[in-house]
FIBA-370827 format. One record per residue (C-alpha): x, y, z; residue in one letter; residue number from 1. Coordinates in steps of 0.1 Angstrom, whole numbers, plus 5000, padded with zeros to 4 digits. Layout:
BEGIN
     X     Y     Z  aa    i
     X     Y     Z   a  NUM
...
***
This chain:
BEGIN
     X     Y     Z  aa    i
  8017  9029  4638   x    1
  8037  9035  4603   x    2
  8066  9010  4598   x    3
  8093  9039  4598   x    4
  8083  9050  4634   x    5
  8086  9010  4649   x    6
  8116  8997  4669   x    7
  8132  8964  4650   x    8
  8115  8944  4678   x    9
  8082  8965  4666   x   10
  8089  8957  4626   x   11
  8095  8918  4638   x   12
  8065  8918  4656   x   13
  8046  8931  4626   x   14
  8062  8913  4603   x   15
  8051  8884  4619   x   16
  8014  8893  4624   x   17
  8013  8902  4589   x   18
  8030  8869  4573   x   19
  7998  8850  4598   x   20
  7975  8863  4582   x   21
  7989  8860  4543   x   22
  7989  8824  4550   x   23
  7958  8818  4570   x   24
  7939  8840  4543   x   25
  7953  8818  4518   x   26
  7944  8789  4537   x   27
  7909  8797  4549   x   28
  7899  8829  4532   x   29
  7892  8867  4552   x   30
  7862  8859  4566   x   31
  7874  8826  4580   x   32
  7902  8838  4594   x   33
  7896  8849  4633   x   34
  7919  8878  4645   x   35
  7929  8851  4674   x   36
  7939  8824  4643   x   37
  7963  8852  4635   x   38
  7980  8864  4666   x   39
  7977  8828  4676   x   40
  7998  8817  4647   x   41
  8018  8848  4652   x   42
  8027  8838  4684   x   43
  8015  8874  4699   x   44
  7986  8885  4720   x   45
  7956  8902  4711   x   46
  7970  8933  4732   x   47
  7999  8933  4707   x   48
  7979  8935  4676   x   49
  7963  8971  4686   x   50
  7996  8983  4684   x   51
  7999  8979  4649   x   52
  7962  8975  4632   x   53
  7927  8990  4640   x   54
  7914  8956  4632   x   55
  7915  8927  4602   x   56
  7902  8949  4578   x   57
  7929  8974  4584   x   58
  7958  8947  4585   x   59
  7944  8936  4551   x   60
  7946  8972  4534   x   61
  7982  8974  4544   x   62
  7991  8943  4530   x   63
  7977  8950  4497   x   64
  7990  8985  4497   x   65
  8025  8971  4502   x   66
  8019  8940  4478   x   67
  8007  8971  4452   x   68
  8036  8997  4458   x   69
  8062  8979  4471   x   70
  8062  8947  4446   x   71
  8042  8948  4420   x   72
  8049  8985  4407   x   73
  8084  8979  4406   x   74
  8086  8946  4390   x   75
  8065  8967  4363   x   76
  8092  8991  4360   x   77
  8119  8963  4347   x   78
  8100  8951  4317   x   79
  8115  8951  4285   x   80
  8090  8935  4254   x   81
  8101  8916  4228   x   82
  8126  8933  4201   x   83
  8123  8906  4174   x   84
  8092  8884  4168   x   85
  8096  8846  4163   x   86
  8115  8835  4143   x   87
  8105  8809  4115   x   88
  8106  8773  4119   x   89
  8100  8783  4160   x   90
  8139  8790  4167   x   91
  8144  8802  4199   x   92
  8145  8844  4201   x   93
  8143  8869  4231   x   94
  8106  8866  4221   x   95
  8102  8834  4244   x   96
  8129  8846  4270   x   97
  8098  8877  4275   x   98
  8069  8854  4282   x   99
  8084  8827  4300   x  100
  8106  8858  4323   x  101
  8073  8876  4329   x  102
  8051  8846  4337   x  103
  8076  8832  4361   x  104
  8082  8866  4378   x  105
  8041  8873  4383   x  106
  8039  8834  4393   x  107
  8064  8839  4421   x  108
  8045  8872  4432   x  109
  8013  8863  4432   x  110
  8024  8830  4449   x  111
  8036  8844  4479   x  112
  8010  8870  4485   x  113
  7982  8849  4473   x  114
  7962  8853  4504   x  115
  7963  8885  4503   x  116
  7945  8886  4464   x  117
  7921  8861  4482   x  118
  7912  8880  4508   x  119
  7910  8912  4486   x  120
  7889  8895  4457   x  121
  7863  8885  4483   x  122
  7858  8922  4505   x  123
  7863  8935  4465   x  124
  7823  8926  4464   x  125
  7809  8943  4494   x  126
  7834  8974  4499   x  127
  7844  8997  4476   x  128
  7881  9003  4491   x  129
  7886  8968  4484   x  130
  7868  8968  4449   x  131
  7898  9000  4439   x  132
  7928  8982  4452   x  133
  7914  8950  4433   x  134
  7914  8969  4403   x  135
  7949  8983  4405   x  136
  7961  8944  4408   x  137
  7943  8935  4378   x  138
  7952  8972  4363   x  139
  8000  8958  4370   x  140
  7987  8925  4345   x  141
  7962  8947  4316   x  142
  7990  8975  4315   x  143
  8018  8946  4305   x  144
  7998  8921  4284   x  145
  7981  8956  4264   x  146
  8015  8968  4260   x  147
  8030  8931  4248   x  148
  7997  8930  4221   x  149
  8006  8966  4205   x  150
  8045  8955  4204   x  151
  8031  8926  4185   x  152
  8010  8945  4160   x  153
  8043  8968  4151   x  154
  8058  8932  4140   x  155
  8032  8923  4122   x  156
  8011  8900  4147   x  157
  7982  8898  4159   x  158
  7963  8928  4142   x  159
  7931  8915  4146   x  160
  7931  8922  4185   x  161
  7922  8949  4201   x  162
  7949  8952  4229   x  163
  7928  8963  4257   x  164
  7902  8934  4254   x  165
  7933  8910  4246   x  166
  7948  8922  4282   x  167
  7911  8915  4300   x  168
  7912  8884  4290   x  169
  7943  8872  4291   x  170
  7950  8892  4327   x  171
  7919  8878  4343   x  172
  7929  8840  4331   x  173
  7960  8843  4351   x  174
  7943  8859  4381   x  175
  7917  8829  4383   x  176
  7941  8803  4370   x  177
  7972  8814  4401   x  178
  7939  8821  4421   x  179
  7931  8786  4420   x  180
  7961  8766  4419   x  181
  7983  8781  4446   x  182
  7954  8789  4467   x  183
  7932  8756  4481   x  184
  7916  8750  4450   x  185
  7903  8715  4459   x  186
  7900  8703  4416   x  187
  7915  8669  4410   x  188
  7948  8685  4389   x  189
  7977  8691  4398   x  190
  8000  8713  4383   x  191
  8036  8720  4394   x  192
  8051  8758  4391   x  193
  8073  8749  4359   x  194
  8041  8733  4344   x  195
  8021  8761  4355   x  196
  8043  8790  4337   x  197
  8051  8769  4304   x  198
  8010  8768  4300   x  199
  8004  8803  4306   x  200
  8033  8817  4290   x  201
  8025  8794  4260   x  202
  7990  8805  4262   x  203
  8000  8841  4262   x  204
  8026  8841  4236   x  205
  8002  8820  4208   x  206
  7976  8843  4213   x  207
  7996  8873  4199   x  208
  8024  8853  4173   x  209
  8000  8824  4168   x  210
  8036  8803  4171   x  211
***
């Protein structure tokens, strides 16, 4: 049933079903996630579920679709790249405010909807619905880090890279790197949010300014 036709019992009740599963696929993955584990942490019935999704698959494809259009296209919207490039001697400009604002803001995303790119990443192999709204996640990080490289190039930076292979690279680290740490990652390091941002946005920001 679409969201603008539910009671706001209905829209609790869906709410709830949906924030089961983005923590149980963060926790155990799509296919080890049951649709019992979810209505059971859910605290609804099977019965209720029906109402509101076809099946796992189909509560999946409207997470992502609201992850996609509801968060991550906006937040998209609000950037604004660096006017000045660093400065020498490393003094502080809005250059670093960029990195460290975007970083932060993508970290907090991704960290509260990371089961959902879990789940995604892995029916991304087998199914090709999957595999386009994949694409479209990676597709929010290439656009910014592509656009960041060229804004670099008209300071002078960076004119060796080509901006679209700079914004694979550097978009696909972050994926795996958040991918890893905020989901059960089970390596022997741990990494706290602030440390986690500083390293990417300093890993970002040297790769284009070298500084």
């Amino acid at each position: 049933m679409p969201a603008e036709l539910l009671t706001a019992k209905g829209r609790q009740t869906r709410q709830a079903i949906e924030q089961a599963a983005r923590e149980l696929f963060a926790e155990r993955g799509f296919h080890g996630t049951t649709l019992a584990d979810i209505t059971s942490a859910a605290g609804r019935s099977p019965a209720v579920f029906y109402r509101y999704f076809a099946d796992k698959e189909d509560l999946l494809a409207g997470l992502a679709e609201s992850f996609l259009h509801e968060v991550l296209t906006p937040s998209g919207l609000k950037l604004h790249l660096p006017d000045s490039p660093p400065q020498a001697g490393g003094a502080p400009t809005d250059n670093d405010d960029f990195f460290t604002a975007v970083v932060s803001g993508y970290w907090d995303m991704f960290k509260l909807n990371i089961g959902t790119m879990i789940a995604v990443a892995q029916l991304a192999t087998t199914q090709q619905r999957f595999a386009a709204v994949q694409k479209e996640f990676r597709r929010f990080g290439m656009d910014i880090v592509a656009a960041s490289v060229r804004r670099a190039q008209e300071q002078g930076y960076g004119t060796e890279l080509n901006p679209q292979h700079t914004a694979a690279a550097i978009a696909l680290l972050f994926e795996n790197f958040t991918t890893v740490f905020v989901g059960t990652h089970g390596l022997d390091v741990e990494i706290s949010d602030e440390d986690a941002i500083k390293t990417l946005s300093t890993i970002w920001k040297k790769t284009l300014y070298g500084s």
